[in-house]
C-alpha positions as CSV (number, residue, x, y, z in Angstrom):
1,X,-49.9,42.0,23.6
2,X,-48.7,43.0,27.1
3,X,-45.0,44.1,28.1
4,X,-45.1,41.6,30.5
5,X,-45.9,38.7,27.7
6,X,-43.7,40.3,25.1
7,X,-41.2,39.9,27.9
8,X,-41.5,36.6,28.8
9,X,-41.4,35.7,25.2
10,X,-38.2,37.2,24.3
11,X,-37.1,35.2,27.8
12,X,-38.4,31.8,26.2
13,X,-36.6,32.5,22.5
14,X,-33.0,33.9,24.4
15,X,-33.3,30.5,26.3
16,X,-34.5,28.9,23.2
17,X,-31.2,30.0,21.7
18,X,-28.6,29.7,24.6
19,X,-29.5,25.6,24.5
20,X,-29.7,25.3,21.0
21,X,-26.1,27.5,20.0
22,X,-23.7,25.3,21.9
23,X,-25.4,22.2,20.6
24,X,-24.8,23.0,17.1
25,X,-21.3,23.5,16.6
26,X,-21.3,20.0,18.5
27,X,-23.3,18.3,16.1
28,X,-21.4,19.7,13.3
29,X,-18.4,18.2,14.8
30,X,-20.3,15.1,14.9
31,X,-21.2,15.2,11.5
32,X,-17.6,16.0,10.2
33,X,-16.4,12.9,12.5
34,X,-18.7,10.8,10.5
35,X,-17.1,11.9,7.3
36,X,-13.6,11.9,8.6
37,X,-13.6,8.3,9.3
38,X,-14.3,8.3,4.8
39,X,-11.7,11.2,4.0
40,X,-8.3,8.8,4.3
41,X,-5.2,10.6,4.5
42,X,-1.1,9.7,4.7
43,X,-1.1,6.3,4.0
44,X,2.2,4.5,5.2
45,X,3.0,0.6,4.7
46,X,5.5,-2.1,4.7
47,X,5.1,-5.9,2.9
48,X,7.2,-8.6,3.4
49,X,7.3,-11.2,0.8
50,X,8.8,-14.4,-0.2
51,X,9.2,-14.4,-3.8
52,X,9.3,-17.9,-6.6
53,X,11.6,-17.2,-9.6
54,X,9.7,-17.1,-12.8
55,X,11.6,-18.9,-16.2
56,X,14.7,-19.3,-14.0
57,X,18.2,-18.1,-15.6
58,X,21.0,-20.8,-15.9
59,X,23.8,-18.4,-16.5
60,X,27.2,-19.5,-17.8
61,X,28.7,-20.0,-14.7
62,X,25.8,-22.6,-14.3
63,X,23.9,-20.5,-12.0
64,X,20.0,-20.9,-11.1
65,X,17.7,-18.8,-9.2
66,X,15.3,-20.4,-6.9
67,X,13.3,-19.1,-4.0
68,X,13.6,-15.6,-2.6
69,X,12.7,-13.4,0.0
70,X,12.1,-9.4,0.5
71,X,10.6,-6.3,1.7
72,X,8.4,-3.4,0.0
73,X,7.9,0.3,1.8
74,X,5.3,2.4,0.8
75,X,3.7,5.4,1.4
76,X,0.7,7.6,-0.9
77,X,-2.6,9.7,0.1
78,X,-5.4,7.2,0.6
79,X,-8.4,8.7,-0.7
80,X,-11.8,7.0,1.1
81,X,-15.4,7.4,0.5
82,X,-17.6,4.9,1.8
83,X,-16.8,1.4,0.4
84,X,-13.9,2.7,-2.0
85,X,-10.2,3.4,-1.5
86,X,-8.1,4.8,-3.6
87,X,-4.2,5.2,-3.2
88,X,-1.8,6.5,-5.6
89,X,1.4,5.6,-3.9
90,X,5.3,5.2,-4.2
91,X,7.8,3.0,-2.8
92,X,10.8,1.0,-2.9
93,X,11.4,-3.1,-3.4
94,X,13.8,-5.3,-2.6
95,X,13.9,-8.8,-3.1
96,X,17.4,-11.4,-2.9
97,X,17.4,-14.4,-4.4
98,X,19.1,-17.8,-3.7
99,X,21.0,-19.2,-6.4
100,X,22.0,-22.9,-7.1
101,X,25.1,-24.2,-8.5
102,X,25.6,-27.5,-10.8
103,X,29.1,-27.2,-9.0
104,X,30.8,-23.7,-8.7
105,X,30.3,-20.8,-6.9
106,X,26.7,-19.6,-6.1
107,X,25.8,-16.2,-6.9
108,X,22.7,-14.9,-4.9
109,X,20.9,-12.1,-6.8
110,X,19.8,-8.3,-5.6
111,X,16.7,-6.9,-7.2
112,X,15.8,-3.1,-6.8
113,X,13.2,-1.6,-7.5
114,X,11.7,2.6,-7.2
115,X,8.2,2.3,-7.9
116,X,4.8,4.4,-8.4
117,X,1.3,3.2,-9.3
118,X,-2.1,3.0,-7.4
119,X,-4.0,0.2,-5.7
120,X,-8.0,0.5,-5.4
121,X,-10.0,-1.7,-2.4
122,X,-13.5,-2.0,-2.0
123,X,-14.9,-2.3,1.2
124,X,-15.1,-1.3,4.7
125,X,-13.9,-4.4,7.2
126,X,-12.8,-6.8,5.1
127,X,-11.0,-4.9,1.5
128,X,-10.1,-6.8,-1.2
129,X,-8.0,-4.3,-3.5
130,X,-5.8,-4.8,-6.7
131,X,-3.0,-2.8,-7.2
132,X,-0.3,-2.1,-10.2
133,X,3.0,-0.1,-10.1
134,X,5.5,1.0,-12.3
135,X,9.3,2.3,-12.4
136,X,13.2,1.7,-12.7
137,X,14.8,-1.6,-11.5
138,X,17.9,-3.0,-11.3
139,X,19.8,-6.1,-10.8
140,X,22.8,-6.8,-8.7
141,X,25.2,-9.9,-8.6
142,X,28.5,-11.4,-7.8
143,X,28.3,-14.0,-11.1
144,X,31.0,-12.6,-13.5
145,X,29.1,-14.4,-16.4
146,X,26.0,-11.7,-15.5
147,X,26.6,-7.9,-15.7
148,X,24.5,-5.5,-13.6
149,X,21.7,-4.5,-14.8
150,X,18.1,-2.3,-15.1
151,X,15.2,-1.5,-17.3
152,X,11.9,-0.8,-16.6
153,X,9.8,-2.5,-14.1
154,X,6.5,-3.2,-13.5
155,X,4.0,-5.2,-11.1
156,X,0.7,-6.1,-10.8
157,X,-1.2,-8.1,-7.8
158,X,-4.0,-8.4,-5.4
159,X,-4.7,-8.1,-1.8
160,X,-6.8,-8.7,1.4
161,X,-7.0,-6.4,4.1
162,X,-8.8,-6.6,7.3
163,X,-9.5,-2.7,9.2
164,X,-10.2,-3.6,12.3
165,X,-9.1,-0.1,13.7
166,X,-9.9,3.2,11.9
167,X,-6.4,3.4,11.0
168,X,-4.5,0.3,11.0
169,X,-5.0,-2.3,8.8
170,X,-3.1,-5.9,7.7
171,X,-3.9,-8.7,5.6
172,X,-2.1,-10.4,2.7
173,X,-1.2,-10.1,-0.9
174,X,0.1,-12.1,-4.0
175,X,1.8,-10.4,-7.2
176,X,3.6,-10.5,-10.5
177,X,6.7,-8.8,-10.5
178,X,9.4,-7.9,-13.8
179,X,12.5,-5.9,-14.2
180,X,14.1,-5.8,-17.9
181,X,17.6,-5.7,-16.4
182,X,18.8,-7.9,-19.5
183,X,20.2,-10.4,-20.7
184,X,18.7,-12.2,-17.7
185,X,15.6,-10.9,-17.0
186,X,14.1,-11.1,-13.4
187,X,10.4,-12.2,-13.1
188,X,8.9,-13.8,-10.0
189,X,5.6,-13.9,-7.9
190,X,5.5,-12.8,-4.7
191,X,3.3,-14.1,-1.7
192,X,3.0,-12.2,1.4
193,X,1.9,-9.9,4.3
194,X,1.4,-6.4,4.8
195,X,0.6,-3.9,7.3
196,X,-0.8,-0.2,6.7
197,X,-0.9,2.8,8.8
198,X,-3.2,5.8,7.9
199,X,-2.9,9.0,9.3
């Protein structure tokens, strides 16, 4: 083989190289894009809920609960891989509920609650997920015939959500929700909406 051909091929693989160096590190980007959009990350979320009493308390004061209304925040690590997401979270709930009278004072009631658990969706677009926590909660009230309260409380529900962006997503949920704050134990189900952020 001549100089000149030896020459000309070392040329040919340097240029060879020099196209095919840059385009690599891009396509590795490219490929770690792909699986970022399936890692997850920060998850951060907020419901709002109206809430039915469940085996409404009449209290000695002749107190019932009826409807409610409230707020959950939330935040965990959402772990995704395609189709599945996983979130162990923790958050706080509050929920007040209106309370009727047969004729004396009404006493609305405050219900707390610190809470941990996971929920688990399937999907991409549309994710239908069920969920469960666990924690301390407490009850609050004017009624002198009803002493504050907590125990253990506990929560279980399902939800739709709808990603239309990589990292926002909203939908709706209904749920089961106790607190063993006795004598009068709260219990109630909650219908209502939710937004998520993931960062």
């Amino acid at each position: 083989m001549s100089h000149t051909t030896s020459a000309l091929t070392f040329c040919s693989a340097l240029s060879a190289a020099a196209v095919l160096l840059p385009a690599t590190p891009a396509f590795a980007d490219e490929e770690d894009g792909d699986h970022g959009d399936h890692r997850g990350g920060l998850n951060l979320a907020a419901d709002v809920e109206g809430a039915a009493a469940v085996d409404s308390p009449h209290t000695v004061s002749g107190n019932s609960l009826g409807g409610g209304t409230g707020f959950k925040a939330r935040i965990g690590e959402e772990l995704h891989v395609p189709l599945v997401r996983f979130t162990p979270e923790a958050g706080y709930g509050y929920t007040r509920f209106f309370a009727t009278s047969t004729g004396g004072t009404t006493y609305d009631w405050d219900a707390h609650r610190i809470i941990g658990g996971v929920r688990v969706g399937l999907g991409e677009i549309i994710v239908p997920s069920i969920y469960g926590h666990v924690g301390y909660g407490w009850r609050q009230t004017g009624d002198p015939s009803v002493v504050n309260a907590g125990g253990v409380t506990f929560d279980g529900g399902l939800a739709l959500d709808l990603h239309i962006l990589p990292i926002v997503a909203f939908g709706a949920h209904a749920e089961y929700t106790y607190v063993d704050a006795r004598p009068y134990v709260p219990q109630w189900l909650a219908f209502g909406l939710q937004v998520s952020l993931t960062l």
